[in-house]
C-alpha positions in Angstrom: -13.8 -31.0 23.8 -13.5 -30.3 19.9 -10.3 -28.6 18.2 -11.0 -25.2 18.0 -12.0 -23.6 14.5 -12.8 -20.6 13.2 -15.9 -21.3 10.6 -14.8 -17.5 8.8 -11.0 -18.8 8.3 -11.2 -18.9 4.6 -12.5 -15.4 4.3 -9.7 -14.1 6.9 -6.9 -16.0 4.7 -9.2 -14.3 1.8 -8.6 -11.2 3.3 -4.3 -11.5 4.1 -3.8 -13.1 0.1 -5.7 -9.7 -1.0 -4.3 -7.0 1.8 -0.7 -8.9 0.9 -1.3 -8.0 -3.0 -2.8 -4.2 -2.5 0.6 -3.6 -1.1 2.5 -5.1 -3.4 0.6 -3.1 -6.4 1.1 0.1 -3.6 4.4 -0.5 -3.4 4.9 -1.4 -7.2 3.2 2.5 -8.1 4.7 3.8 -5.3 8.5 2.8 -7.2 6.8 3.8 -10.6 6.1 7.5 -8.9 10.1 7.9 -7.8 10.9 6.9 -11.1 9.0 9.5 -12.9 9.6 12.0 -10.8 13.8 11.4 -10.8 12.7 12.0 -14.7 10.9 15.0 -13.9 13.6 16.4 -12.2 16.6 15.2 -14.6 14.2 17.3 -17.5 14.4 20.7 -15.0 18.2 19.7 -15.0 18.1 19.2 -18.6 16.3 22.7 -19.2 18.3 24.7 -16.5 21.5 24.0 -18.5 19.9 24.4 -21.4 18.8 28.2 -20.4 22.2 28.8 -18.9 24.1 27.9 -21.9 21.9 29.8 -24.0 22.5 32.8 -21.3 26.3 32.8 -21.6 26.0 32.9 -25.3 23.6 35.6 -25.4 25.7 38.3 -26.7 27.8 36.1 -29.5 25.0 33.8 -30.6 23.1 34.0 -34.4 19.3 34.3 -34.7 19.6 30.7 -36.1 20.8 29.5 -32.9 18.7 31.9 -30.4 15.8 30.3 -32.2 17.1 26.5 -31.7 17.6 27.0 -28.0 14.2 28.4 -27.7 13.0 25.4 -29.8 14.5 22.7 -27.6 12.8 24.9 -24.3 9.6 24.7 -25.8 10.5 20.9 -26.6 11.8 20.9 -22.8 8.5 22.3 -21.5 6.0 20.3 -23.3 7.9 17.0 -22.6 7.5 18.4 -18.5 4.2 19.2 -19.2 3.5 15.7 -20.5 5.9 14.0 -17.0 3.6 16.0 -14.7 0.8 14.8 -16.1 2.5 11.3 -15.6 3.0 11.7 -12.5 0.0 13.5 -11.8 -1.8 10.7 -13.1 0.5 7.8 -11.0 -0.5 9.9 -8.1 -4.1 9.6 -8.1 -3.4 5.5 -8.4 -1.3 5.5 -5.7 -4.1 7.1 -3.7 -7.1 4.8 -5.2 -4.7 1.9 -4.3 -3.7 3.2 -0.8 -7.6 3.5 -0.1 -7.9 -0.1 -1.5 -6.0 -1.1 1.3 -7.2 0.5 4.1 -10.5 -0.9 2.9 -9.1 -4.7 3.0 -6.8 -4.0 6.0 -10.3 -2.9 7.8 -12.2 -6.0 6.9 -9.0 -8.3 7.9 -9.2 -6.5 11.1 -12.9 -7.2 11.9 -12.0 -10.9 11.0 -8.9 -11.3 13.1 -10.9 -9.1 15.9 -13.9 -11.7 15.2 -11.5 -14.7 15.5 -10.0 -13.7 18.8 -13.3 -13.0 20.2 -14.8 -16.5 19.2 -11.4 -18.4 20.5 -11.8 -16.7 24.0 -15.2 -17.6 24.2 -13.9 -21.3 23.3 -11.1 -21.3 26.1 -13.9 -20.2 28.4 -16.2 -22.6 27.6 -13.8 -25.5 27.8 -12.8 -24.2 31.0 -16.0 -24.4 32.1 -16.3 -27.8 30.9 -13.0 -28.7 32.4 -14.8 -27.7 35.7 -17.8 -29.6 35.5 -15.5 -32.3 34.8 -13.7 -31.6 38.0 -17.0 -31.2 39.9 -18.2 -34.5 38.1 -15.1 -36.4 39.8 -15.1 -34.9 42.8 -18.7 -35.7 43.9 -18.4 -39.5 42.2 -15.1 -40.3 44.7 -17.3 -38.5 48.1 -20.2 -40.5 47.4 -18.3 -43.7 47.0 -16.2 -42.8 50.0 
């Protein structure tokens, strides 16, 4: 009996080369997201010390430097404005991309779940021929007995 092959073996490696690269570009936005958001953070940090500093000076500071502080916090607030956005925006990729790969790993799935399928029906059928083989044998040495 033939070798056995699976006529759909192209579109399954198809299928692992694509499902190998969504997770690389998943895991590519998902590094992108922590960075932004360790920036996100280090900006509250930023601001926090910012507010403090301005808060233990409260009582000795000039008008000229109550209204730079409250400068760089407007500054402080509209650069985390524009980060959550950012990150906001990474997160909806990171979704589109995660549902990307459900999608391929799915269709892999059906082809690896199609492939096992069709190489037990193989097995079976050449042990069926293996059989009639064995029959074939068998009944050729009785009648020449």
């Amino acid at each position: 009996m033939e070798k056995f092959t699976f006529k759909f073996e192209k579109i399954l490696d198809y299928k692992k080369t694509i499902e190998n690269h969504k997770k690389n570009e998943y895991g590519k936005i998902q590094q992108k997201l922590t960075k932004e958001e360790i920036v996100l953070e280090d900006y509250y940090k930023f601001k926090d010390k910012l507010k403090n500093k301005k808060d233990r000076s409260y009582n000795k500071i000039n008008i000229a430097n109550l209204q730079l502080y409250n400068n760089y916090l407007n500054d402080m607030n509209r650069l985390i404005a524009v980060q959550e956005g950012i990150i906001e925006q990474t997160k909806e990729e990171l979704e589109q991309v995660k549902g990307e790969l459900l999608e391929v790993s799915k269709e892999k799935k059906i082809f690896e779940k199609l492939k096992k399928n069709r190489y037990e029906e193989y097995l079976y059928d050449t042990k069926k021929e293996e059989e009639k083989l064995i029959d074939t044998i068998v009944s050729f040495k009785a009648s020449t007995h």
